[in-house]
C-alpha positions, -999 to +999 in steps of 0.1 A: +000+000+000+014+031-011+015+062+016-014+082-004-035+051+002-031+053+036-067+059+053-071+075+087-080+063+120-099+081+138-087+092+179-117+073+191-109+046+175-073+042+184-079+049+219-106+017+219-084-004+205-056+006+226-079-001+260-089-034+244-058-051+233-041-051+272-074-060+287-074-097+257-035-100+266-048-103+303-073-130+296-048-155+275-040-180+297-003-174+306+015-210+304+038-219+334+077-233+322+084-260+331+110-260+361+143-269+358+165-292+383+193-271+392+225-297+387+249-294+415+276-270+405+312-289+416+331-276+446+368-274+442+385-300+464+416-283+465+436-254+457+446-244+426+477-223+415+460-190+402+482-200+366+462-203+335+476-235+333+450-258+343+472-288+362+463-293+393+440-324+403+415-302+416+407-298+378+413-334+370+386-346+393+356-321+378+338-333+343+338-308+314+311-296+303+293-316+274+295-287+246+271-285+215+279-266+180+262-237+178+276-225+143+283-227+113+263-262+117+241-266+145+249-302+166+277-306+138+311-321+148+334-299+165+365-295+145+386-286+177+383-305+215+371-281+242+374-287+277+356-264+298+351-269+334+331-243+361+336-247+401+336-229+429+352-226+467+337-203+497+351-171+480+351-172+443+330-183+410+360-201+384+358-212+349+389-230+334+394-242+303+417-264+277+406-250+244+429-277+219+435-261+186+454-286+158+472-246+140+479-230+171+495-205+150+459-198+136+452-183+172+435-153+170+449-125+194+441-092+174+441-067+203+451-059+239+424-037+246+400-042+273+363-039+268+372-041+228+369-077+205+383-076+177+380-107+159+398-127+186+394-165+198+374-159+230+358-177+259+324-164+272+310-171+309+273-160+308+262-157+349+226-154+360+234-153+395+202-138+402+185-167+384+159-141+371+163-150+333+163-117+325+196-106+336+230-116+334+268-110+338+290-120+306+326-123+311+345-127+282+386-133+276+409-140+245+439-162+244+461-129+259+441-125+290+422-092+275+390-091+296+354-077+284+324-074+311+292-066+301+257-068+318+228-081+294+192-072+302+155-077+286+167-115+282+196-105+256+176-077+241+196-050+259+235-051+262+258-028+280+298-030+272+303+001+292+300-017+330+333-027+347+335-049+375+364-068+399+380-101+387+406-120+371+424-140+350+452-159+336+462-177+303+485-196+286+497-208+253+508-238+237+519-259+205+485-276+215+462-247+222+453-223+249+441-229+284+426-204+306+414-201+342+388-173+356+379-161+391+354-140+401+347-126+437+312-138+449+308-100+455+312-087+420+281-115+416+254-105+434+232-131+446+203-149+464+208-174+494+179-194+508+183-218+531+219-220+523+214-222+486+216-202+456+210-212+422+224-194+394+219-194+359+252-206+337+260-204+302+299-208+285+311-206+249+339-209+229+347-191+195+372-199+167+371-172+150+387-181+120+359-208+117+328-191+126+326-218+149+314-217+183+306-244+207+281-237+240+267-252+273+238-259+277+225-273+238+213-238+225+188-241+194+198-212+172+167-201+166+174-183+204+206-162+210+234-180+235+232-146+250+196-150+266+198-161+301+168-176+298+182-204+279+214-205+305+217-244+326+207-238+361+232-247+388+231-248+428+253-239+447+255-245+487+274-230+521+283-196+500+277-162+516+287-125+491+316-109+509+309-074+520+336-050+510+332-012+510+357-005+480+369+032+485+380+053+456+393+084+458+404+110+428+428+136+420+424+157+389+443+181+374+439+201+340+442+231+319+416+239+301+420+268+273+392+284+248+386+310+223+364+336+225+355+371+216+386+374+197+413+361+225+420+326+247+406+322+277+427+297+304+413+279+335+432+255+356+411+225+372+417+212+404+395+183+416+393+162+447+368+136+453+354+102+464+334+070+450+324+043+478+310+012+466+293-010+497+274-042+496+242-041+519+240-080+521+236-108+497+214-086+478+218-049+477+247-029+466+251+008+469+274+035+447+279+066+465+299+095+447+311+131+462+322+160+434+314+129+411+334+131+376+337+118+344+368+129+332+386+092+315+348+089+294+349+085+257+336+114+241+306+107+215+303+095+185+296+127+165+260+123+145+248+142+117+207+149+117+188+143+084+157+146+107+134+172+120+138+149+158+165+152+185+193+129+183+200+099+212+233+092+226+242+062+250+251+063+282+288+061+283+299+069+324+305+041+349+289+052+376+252+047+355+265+012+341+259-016+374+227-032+374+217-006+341+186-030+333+169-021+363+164+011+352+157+003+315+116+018+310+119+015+271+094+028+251+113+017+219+126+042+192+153+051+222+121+068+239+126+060+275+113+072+310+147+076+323+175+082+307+206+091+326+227+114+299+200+135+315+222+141+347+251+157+344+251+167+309+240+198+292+219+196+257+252+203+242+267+175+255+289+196+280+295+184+318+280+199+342+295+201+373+285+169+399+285+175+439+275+142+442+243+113+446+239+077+459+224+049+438+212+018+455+203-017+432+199-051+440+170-072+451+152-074+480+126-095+489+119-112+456+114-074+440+146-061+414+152-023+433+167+004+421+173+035+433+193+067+421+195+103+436+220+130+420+228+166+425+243+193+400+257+221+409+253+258+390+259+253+353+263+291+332+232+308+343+210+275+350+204+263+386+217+234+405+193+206+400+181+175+418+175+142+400+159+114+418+145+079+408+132+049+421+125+013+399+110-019+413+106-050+394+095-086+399+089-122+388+052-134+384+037-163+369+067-179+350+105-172+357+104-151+321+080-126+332+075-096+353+060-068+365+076-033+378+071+005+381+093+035+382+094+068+395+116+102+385+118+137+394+140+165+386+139+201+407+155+231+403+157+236+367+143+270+360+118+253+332+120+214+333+110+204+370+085+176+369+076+140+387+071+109+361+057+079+368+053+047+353+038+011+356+052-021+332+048-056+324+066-083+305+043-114+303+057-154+288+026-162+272+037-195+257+065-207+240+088-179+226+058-151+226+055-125+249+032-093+257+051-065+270+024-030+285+041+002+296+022+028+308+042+064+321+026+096+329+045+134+335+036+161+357+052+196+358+043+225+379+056+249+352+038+238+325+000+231+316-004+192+319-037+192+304-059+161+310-046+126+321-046+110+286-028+143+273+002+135+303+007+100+294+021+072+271+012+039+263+030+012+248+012-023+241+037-052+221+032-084+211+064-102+200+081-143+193+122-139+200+135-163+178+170-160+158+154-184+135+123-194+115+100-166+126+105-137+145+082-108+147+065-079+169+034-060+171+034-023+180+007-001+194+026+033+215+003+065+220+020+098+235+000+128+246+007+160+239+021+173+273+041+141+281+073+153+288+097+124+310+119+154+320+146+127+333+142+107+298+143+109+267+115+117+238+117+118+204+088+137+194+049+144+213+012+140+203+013+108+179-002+075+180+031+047+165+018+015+152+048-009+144+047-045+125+083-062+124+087-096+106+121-115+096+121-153+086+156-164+086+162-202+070+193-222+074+211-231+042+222-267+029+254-273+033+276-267+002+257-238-003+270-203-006+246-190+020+244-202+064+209-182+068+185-167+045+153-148+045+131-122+044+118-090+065+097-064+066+090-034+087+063-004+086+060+018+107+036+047+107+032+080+132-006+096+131-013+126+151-034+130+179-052+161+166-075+154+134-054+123+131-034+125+105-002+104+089+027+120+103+055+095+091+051+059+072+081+042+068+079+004+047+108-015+046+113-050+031+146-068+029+166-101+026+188-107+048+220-131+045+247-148+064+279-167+044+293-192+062+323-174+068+296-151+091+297-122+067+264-105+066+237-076+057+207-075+039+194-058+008+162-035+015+134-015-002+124+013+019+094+035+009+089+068+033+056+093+034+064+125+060+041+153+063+065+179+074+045+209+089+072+235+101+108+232+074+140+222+090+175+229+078+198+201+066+226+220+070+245+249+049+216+268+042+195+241+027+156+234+044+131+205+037+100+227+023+067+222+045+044+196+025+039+160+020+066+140+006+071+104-008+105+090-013+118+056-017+155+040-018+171+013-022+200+005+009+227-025+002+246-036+038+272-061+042+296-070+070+329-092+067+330-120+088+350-121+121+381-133+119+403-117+090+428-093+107+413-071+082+378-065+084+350-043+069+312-031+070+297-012+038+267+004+032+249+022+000+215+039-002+205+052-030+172+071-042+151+096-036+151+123-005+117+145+007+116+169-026+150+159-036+176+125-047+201+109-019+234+091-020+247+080+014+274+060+016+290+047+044+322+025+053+340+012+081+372-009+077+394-024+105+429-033+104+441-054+135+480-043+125+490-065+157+478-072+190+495-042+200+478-016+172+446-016+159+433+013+135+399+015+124+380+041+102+344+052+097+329+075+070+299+089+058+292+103+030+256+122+021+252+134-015+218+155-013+202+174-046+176+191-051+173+198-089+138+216-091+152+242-065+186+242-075+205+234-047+224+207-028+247+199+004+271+172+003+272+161+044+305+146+059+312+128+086+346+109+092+361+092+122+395+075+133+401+055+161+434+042+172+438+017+198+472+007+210+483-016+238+518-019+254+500-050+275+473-057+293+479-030+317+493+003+293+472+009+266+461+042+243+433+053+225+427+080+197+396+096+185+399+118+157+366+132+140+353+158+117+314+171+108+315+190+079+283+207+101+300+222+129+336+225+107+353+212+136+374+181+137+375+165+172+408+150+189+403+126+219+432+106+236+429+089+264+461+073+280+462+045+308+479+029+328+456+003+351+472-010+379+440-034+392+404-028+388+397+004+400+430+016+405+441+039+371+464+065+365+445+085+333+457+111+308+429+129+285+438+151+257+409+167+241+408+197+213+386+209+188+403+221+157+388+243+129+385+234+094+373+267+083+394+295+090+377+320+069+382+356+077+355+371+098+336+403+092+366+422+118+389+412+092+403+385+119+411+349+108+404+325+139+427+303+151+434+268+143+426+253+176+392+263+192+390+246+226+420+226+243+413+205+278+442+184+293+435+160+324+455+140+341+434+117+367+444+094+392+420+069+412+429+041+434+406+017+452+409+001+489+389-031+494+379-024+530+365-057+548+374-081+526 
């Protein structure tokens, strides 16, 4: 159906529908899983030399794992004999393995940067310890020791590479392979006991990366991701109790920062002093408390360039937001969330804001998920100091896949954005891989007219299967008033009514052939307004995607767009989208190398038409693994707009360089370099440092913003070269206090 033929719905409609659908969900009888045995999880008989060697007897007497192929061919023959094996003592999860390999020099090691894989051999340790099936801890290492943590939330659907947390480990290499062994502190775990037992949720893998293979525990059909917890092997364990340290981390900073303005440099010298305390409250709670909090050693941003008339999201980047991050996920989808935390501490131009300090409390507690987070900012230009509070609860009902949960936020002081939010959700396991997720949020702001309830409020209603194969789709309804405004979140745009079909059937291929999955997709999406209801956006997208054995990928798509753009916005160098309906379609090209060359790629092309006007965007991103001590990767984009019947066109830039060198484990570097042809201004980020043990870092940050154009202004004055210069050297170190 083309956009033209697109009939309205009427509000009244919409609004039945949208109070009928929940209130069917509710009635569907809700099947209960079947309940696993936990399996005894083996208890080391006695000690092992902290090595990566894996020799002692204490291994001997433990039975690997039974692993499973989960690609290329799933339940195919391993081509290489993996022996993984997971215990534990009073103090300490382990995983050890003896990962065989018959062309050791075919080991992938690519790069010694933490937090970063780049086409490496690794070994995964997936940890439920909560045994919630929604959450987990992944701990992943290569064959040189280089560590990633990340939490996963919404049962694999939300990831988050940015969280840091205390362990270790040590590896070694062979003419026969690699072998590894892995400890983590029960108290970077967090964990229920009852009645001296705690059951956790446990899932390992091994990749070969220059095989696309990858072996798991448990048997994982592909058709689910071995990132789920849900499909983790339940274990129990007996007799163990979470430490309770208070981990102490005090700061120094130091820094110049220079600037240009009204003709001249302007110099301020930083001087910083301050404190993080980390403190477990029992098995179950954990609290983060911060004093003249900072963010100094953070990545800056990807730079983005707009080709929309809506704001722009950013991820959350800083540590102290990252631990137990899925509590606080209320996702509306679209990035629209009730709380978004690049709301504290950051200005709409991305600038810091100063930090005096806030506490944030997470864990569980009495079979509820809590979370709760309180921040204050001090003076910022001319805007006030503001308070941030807010307060999540979550919990398991009916099956261990589903829950139910509310939040609450506030944010005072702000001269023109103080207001309460509020929020009620639910995630419901109907049967088999389908599930019914409702969200409802409503805003209130003493500063501005809230109008009625509906007006203050948002509603989100989804009906979805997760599967990575055969069938996977989702169902849409989301309905924002006109005065909803999550003044602690994040909103993409007001007063519509989104409905949202997704659909992608992915096949396996035969073997022999050129392709390992196969299949088709399609996506509309359309935005009506709430007042006289009319199409706002349609957006119709249909695609194949593909996977080579090799596990290159990407997808060739149609994509037909209808936007009724009432007030024009600017594109950049002088060039608007006229107000008016417009119909464009294009046709977008995506592939992706496969893991495990040292030298990899991603490429995209869309070509067509744009609002009144024709688009070429092209985009590349190569990698270059140089050794395991350099890495260089690039990213451009290129945006070719005309528009013939008016005579004009921009030609949109956007470039970026990372660098990523590691001396070892311990020394590395890291270079951003990138320029907007927007803003004229190429961006230079290095980050230098030296990490002695988790949480104890000696940083250096080098940050400038260089001008492309240097054009004379109208005093006859040609600016400088360099716009804005910040150096900071930082210095944390932890104390484990209690342990």
């Amino acid at each position: 159906m083309g956009a033209d033929e697109v009939q309205p719905v009427s509000s009244a409609r919409r609004c039945c529908l949208a109070g009928l659908v929940p209130l069917v969900l509710l009635i569907l009888p809700a099947s209960v899983a079947g309940v696993q045995v936990p399996a005894p999880l083996p208890r080391l008989e006695s000690a092992i030399e902290f090595d990566g060697r894996v020799h002692e007897a204490a291994w001997d007497v433990i039975e690997p794992l039974p692993m499973t192929m989960y690609s290329p061919i799933y339940r195919g023959e391993p081509s290489e004999r993996t022996e993984i094996f997971v215990a534990y003592d009073d103090d300490y999860l382990y995983a050890a393995g003896r990962f065989f390999d018959s062309d050791p020099q075919g080991i992938r090691v690519n790069s010694l940067y933490r937090d970063r894989w780049s086409g490496d051999d690794v070994f995964a340790l997936f940890v439920d310890s909560f045994n919630d099936n929604v959450s987990a801890r992944r701990f992943t290492i290569n064959p040189a020791g280089i560590r990633i943590d990340e939490l996963i939330g919404a049962d694999g659907q939300e990831r988050n590479m940015s969280w840091d947390t205390h362990w270790d480990v040590r590896t070694t290499t062979d003419s026969l392979g690699w072998y590894f062994e892995i400890r983590i502190p029960f108290s970077s775990l967090r964990f229920q006991v009852t009645g001296n037992r705690t059951i956790m949720g446990i899932t390992v893998s091994r990749l070969i990366a220059r095989k696309n293979e990858r072996v798991t525990f448990p048997d994982i059909d592909p058709r689910f991701s071995f990132r789920q917890p849900s499909v983790s092997h339940d274990f129990l364990l007996t007799g163990i109790q979470s430490a309770q340290p208070a981990y102490v981390t005090p700061y120094l900073l130091s820094g110049v920062d220079r600037s240009y303005q009204g003709g001249e440099f302007a110099t301020d010298r930083i001087g910083e002093l301050g404190l993080d305390l980390k403190y477990s409250l029992g098995d179950n709670l954990f609290l983060d408390a911060s004093a003249n909090t900072d963010f100094a050693q953070v990545e800056a941003d990807d730079q983005q360039i707009n080709l929309t008339r809506f704001p722009l999201f950013f991820p959350e980047k800083r540590q102290f937001f990252q631990e137990r991050s899925d509590i606080f996920l209320f996702d509306f989808g679209n990035g629209n969330r009730l709380f978004h935390s690049r709301r504290i501490g950051l200005s709409d131009d991305r600038s810091p804001v100063r930090m005096l300090g806030g506490a944030r409390l997470a864990g569980r507690l009495g079979g509820w998920d809590l979370g709760v987070l309180n921040m204050q900012s001090g003076r910022h230009g001319n805007d006030h100091p503001e308070n941030f509070g807010v307060a999540r609860i979550r919990r398991t009902i009916l099956n261990p896949h589903s829950h139910i949960g509310g939040m609450v936020t506030s944010r005072a002081g702000a001269s023109d954005a103080s207001g309460l939010a509020g929020g009620l959700d639910a995630t419901i396991r109907l049967f088999g891989d389908h599930y019914t997720t409702l969200r409802w949020a409503g805003t209130h702001s003493p500063e501005r007219h809230n109008g009625s309830f509906a007006d203050a409020s948002q509603l989100y209603v989804n009906w979805e299967r997760r599967a990575d194969r055969g069938l996977r789709y989702w169902v849409t309804l989301n309905r924002v008033g006109p005065t909803h405004s999550p003044d602690v979140g994040f909103l993409s745009r007001q007063n519509f009514t989104r409905n949202s079909l997704y659909a992608v059937y992915n096949t396996r291929g035969r073997d022999g052939s050129l392709f390992r999955s196969l299949g088709p997709g399609v996506i509309l999406n359309t935005f009506f307004s709430n007042v006289g209801s009319e199409l706002e956006t349609l957006y119709l997208g249909h695609w194949w995607n593909y996977e080579l054995w090799n596990g290159a990928s990407g997808w060739l798509q149609v994509t037909h767009r209808f936007e009724k753009v009432v007030q024009t916005f600017d594109l950049g160098d002088g060039v608007f989208v006229p107000n008016g309906d417009h119909r464009f379609t294009n046709l977008w090209f995506s592939f992706t190398s496969g893991p495990g060359s040292l030298v990899r790629t991603a490429f995209d092309m869309r070509v067509g038409s744009f609002y009144d006007g024709s688009q070429v965007e092209l985009q590349i991103a190569p990698v270059w693994n140089v050794s395991r001590h350099l890495e260089v990767s690039g990213e451009y984009t290129g945006n070719f707009l005309r528009f013939a019947d008016r005579g004009e066109h921009v030609h949109l830039h956007l470039a970026r360089l990372r660098i990523g060198a590691a001396a070892s484990a311990r020394l590395s570097a890291n270079a951003l370099i990138q320029y907007n042809s927007l803003s004229d201004l190429i961006g230079v980020n290095l980050r230098i440092r030296y990490h002695l043990r988790q949480g104890t870092d000696f940083w250096v940050v080098y940050d400038e913003g260089l001008r492309s154009d240097r054009t004379v202004d109208d005093a006859l004055i040609r600016p400088p070269l360099s716009n804005t210069r910040a150096v900071r050297i930082k210095l944390t170190y932890t104390w484990a206090l209690g342990s």
